[in-house]
C-alpha positions in Angstrom: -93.5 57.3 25.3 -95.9 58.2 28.1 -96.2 56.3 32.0 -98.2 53.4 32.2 -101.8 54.2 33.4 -101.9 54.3 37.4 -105.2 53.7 39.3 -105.4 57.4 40.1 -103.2 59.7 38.5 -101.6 62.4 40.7 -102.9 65.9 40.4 -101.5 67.5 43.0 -98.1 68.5 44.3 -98.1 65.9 47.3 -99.7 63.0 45.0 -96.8 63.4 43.1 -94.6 63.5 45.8 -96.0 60.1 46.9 -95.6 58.3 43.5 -91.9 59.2 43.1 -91.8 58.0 46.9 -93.1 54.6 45.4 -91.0 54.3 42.7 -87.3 55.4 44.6 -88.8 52.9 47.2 -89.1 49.7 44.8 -86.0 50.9 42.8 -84.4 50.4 46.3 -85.5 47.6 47.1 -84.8 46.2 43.6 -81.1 47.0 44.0 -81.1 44.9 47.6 -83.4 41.8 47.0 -84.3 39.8 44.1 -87.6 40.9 42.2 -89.2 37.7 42.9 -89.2 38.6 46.7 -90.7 42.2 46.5 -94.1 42.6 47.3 -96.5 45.7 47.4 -96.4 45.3 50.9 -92.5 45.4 50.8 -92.4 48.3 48.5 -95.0 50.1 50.8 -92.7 49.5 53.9 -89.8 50.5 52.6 -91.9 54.3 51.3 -93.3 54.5 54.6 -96.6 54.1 53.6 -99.7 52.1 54.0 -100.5 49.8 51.2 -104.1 51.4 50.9 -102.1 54.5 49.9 -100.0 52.6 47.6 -102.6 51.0 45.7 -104.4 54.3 45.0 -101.6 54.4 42.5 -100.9 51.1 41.6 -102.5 47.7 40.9 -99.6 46.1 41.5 -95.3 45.3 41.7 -95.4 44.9 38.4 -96.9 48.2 37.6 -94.7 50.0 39.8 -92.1 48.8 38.0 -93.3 49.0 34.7 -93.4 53.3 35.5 -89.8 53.0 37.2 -88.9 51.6 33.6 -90.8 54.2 32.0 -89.0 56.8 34.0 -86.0 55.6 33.2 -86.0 55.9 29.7 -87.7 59.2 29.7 -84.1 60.2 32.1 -82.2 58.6 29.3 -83.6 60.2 26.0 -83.2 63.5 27.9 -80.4 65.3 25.9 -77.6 66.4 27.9 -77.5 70.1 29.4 -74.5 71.6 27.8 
């Protein structure tokens, strides 16, 4: 299964860096506050980030969270290291 599609996908080191800072953001959040009350604006607060930079990756919460489940499962089908 691959990542949803994100506005801008990262190419280098320090894009990546800011997409996983997204997506531990909102899974923080998530485990603190009911879904319904997250925002981009919320999820861009809590990554230290501006919300331009946010949405150069993502269209919105739902995206984010959409990759975060994506991620997930990738961690989950990963067969254990012996």
């Amino acid at each position: 299964m691959t990542a949803p599609s994100t506005r801008r996908a990262p190419l280098q080191a320090r894009s990546s860096e800011t997409v996983e800072t997204i997506l531990n953001a909102a899974s923080a959040l998530l485990a603190r506050v009911p879904f319904e009350q997250i925002t981009t604006s919320r999820i861009a607060e809590e990554a230290a980030l501006s919300v331009g930079a946010l949405y150069r990756f993502y269209k919105d919460k739902q995206e984010i969270f959409d990759a975060i489940a994506v991620r997930e499962l990738a961690e989950f089908r990963e067969p254990a290291l012996p």
